[in-house]
Structure formats: structure tokens, C-alpha cells
C-alpha positions in Angstrom: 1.9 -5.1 -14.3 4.8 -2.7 -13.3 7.7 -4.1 -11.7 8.3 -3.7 -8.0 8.9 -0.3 -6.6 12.8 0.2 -5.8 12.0 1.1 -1.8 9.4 -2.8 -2.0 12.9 -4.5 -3.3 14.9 -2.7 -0.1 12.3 -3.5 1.9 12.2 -7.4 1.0 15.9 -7.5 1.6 15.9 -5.4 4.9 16.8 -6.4 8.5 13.8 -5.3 11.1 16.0 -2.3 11.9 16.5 -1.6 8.5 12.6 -2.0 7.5 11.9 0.7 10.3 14.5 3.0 9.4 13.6 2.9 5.6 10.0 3.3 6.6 10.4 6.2 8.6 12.1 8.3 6.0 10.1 7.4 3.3 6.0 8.9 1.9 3.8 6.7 1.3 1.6 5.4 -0.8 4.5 5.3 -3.4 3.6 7.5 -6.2 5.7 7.3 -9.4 5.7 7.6 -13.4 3.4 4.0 -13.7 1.4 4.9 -10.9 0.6 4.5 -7.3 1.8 1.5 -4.5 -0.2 1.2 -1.4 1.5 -0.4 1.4 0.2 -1.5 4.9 2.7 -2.5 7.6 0.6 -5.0 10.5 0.1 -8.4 11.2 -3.0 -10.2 9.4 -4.7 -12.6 7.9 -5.0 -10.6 4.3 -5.1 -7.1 3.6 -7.6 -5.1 1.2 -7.7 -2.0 -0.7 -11.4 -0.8 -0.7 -11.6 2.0 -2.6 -13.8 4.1 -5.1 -12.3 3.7 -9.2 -14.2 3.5 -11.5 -14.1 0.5 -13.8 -12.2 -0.9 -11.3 -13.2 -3.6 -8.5 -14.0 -1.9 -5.2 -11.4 -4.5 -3.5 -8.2 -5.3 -4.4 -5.9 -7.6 -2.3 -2.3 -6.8 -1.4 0.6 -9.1 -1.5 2.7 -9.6 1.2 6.4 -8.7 1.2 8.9 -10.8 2.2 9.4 -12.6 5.5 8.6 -8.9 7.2 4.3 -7.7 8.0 4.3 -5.7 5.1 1.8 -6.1 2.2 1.6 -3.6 -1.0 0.0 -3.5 -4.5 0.4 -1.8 -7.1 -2.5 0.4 -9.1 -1.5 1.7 -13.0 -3.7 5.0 -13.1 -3.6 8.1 -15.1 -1.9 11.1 -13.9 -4.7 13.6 -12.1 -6.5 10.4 -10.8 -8.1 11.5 -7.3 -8.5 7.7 -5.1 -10.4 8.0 -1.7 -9.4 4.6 -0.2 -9.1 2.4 2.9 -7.5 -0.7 3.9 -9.7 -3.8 5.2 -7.4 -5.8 7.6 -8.7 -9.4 8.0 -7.2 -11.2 11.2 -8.8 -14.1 12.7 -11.8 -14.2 10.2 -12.9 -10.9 11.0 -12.3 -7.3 9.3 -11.8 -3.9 10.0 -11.7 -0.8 7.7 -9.0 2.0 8.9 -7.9 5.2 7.8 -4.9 6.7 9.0 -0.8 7.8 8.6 2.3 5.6 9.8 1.5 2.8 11.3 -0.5 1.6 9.3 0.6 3.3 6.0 -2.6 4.4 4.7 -4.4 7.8 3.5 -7.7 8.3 3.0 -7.9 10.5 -0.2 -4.6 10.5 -2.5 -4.2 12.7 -5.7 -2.1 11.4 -7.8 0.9 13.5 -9.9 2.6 11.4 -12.2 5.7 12.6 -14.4 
């Protein structure tokens, strides 16, 4: 496992004004040289990756960050990987699959161009 992302340890240590100004200025998912960190900003229950890797599991869950309602994980994959993916957002025993930009932080299909 990769160690956290540098903007994941500013975030953890962040004020609420901070966590929305570093938010706003940043791209996610977070793409780097070990691979790719999805992050979801919301209130829930538990938060999912669903998405379509092969040899991977089709869900993976995300760890929540901090004190603040944001949850992340991080995927090693090969440079050139192409990841069509959604987040499942469990809250009050029921889920929903969304797509979208800021807020949440999610994409639906991410190629990946690692260093």
C-alpha cells in the first residue's frame, strides 16, 4: 500500500475553511507515480468504489479521513489503465450509485497517466 497522498495529509489536518479552499483548487481523483486516489466529500454511512478492473473486486471501500466527510482509497494500477467507476453512498441502510464532478468528487471514466 502506498502512503497517503500529500493533499489526504492537508486535508486530515485542515480547518473546514481550509478543507474547502484546498478542495476547490485541487483535481481530483488524485493521479500520481503509484497510481490513482479516489475521494468522495458527503455525509454517509460508508462509501464504495464500484467499478470495472479486471482482477480486481468490483467494490472497494473507502476510508474515511479525519474528523471532516471525506473518505478516499487508494488503487496501485499501471500507467495507460482506463477505470469507468462510480461511488455507492450507503446512508441509513440504503445505497445510491452517482456519477458526477465537485461535490461529490467523482468521475465516471478516468485514464490514468502515470510518470
Amino acid at each position: 500500500m502506498s502512503a497517503l497522498h500529500p493533499i489526504l495529509v492537508e486535508l486530515a489536518e485542515a480547518s473546514a475553511s481550509e478543507v474547502n479552499a484546498l478542495i476547490a483548487k485541487t483535481d481530483f481523483p488524485l493521479v500520481d507515480a503509484t497510481g490513482v486516489t479516489f475521494v468522495y466529500r458527503g455525509e454517509a454511512d460508508g462509501v464504495h468504489l464500484r467499478h470495472w478492473i479486471y482482477g480486481l473486486p468490483t467494490a472497494e471501500s473507502l476510508a474515511p479521513l479525519g474528523n471532516h466527510d471525506i473518505w478516499y482509497l487508494h488503487l496501485d494500477l499501471p500507467p495507460g489503465s482506463r477505470i469507468e467507476y462510480k461511488f455507492e453512498i450507503v446512508t441509513g441502510g440504503t445505497s445510491e450509485w452517482i456519477v458526477g464532478k465537485v461535490p461529490p468528487l467523482c468521475s465516471c471514466i478516468l485514464d490514468i497517466c502515470l510518470f
